[in-house]
C-alpha positions as a Python dict, from the first residue, in 0.01 Angstrom:
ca = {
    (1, 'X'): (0, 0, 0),
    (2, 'X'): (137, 50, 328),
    (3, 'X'): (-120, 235, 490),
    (4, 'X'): (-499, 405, 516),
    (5, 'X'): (-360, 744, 365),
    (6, 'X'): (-148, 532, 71),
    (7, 'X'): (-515, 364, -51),
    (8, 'X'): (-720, 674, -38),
    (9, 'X'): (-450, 840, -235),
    (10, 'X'): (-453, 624, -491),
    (11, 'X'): (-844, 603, -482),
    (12, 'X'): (-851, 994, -486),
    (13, 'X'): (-600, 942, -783),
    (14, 'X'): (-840, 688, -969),
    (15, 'X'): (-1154, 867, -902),
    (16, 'X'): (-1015, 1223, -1066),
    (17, 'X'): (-864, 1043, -1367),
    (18, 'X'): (-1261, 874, -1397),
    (19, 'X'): (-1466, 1156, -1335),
    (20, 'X'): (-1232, 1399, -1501),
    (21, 'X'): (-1280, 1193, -1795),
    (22, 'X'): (-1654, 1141, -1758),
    (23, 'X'): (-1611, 1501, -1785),
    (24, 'X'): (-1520, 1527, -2074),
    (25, 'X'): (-1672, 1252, -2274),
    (26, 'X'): (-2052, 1389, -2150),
    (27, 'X'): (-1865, 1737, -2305),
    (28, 'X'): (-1743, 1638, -2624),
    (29, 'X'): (-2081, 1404, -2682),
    (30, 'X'): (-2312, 1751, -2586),
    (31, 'X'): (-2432, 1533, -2327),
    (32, 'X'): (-2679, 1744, -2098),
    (33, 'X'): (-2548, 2028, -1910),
    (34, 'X'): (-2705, 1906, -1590),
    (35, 'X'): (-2489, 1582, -1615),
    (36, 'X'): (-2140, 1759, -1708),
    (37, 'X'): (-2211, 1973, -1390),
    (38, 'X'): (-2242, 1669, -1214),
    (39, 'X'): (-1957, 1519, -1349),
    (40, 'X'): (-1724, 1817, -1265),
    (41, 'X'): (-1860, 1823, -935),
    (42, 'X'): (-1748, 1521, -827),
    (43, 'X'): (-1369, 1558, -992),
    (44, 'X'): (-1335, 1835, -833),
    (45, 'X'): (-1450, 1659, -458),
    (46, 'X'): (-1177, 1405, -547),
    (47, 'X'): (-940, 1685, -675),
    (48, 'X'): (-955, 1818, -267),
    (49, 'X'): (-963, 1480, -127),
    (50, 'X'): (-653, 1409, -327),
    (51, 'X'): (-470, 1757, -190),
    (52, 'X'): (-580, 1670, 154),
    (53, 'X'): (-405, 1320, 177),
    (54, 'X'): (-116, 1488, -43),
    (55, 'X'): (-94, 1721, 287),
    (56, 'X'): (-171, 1478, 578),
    (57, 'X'): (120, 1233, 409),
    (58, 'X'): (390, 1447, 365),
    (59, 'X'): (286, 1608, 720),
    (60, 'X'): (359, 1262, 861),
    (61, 'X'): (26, 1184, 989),
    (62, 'X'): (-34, 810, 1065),
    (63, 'X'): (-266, 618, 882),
}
């Protein structure tokens, strides 16, 4: 990783693949619905995070 943006991509990246899959493990175990809300919740936070870096990068932005 060259720079900032590079690593919180790839964070962003990691943290949707974990959540998302949280996700759906509390959903397919009929896990409480209070905890599958939370779940999505936070995919979807690193779902924008991820499109903002994907913008900032291919803008050019340093860091």
């Amino acid at each position: 990783m060259r720079s900032a943006l590079s690593l919180r991509l790839a964070l962003a990246v990691l943290g949707v693949l974990l959540w998302a899959g949280a996700s759906l493990w509390v959903a397919a175990a009929g896990g409480p619905a209070w905890l599958l809300l939370l779940t999505a919740f936070v995919a979807v936070g690193f779902v924008v995070d991820l499109v903002v870096v994907a913008r900032r990068k291919r803008r050019g932005e340093p860091g």
